[in-house]
N, C-alpha and C positions, 0 to 999 in steps of 0.2 A: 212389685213396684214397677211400674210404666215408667221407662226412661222418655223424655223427648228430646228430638234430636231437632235441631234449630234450620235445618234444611230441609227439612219436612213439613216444615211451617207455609202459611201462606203468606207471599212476597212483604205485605203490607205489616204484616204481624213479626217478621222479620226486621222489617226496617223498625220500627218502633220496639221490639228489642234492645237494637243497636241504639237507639236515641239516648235510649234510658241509660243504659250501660254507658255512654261518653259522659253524658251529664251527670250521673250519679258521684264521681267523685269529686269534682269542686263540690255541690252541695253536702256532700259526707263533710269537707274541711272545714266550711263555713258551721255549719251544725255542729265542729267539736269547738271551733272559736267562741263559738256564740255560748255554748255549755256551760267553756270554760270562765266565763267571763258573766253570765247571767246564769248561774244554775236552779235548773227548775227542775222538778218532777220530769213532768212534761218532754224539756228537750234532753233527758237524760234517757227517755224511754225512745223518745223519736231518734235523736245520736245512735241507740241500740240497734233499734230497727233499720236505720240506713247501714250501718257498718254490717250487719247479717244480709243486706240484701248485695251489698257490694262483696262481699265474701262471696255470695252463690254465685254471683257472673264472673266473681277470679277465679274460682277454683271448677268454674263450668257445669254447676248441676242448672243453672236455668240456661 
């Protein structure tokens, strides 16, 4: 398994990394408000998918 290592990256693909990563956890909140409050299929699978993506930029595998 090929680790990457985020300095290795090109500048641009760097910064928009980090874009993602600042932004991703208001949206993770809002997605569990919204869940909780409208539950759907839908935003329970999308809730999923943001909370596993914000997990991989905590814990540093992307």
């Amino acid at each position: 398994m090929a680790r990457y290592y985020r300095y290795r990256l090109p500048p641009w693909l760097r910064y928009w990394l980090l874009v993602i990563e600042r932004c991703l956890l208001p949206i993770v909140i809002f997605q569990g408000l919204r869940t909780i409050f409208f539950p759907t299929t839908f935003d329970v699978l999308l809730l999923g998918i943001f909370i596993g993506l914000y997990l991989a930029f905590f814990l540093e595998w992307i």
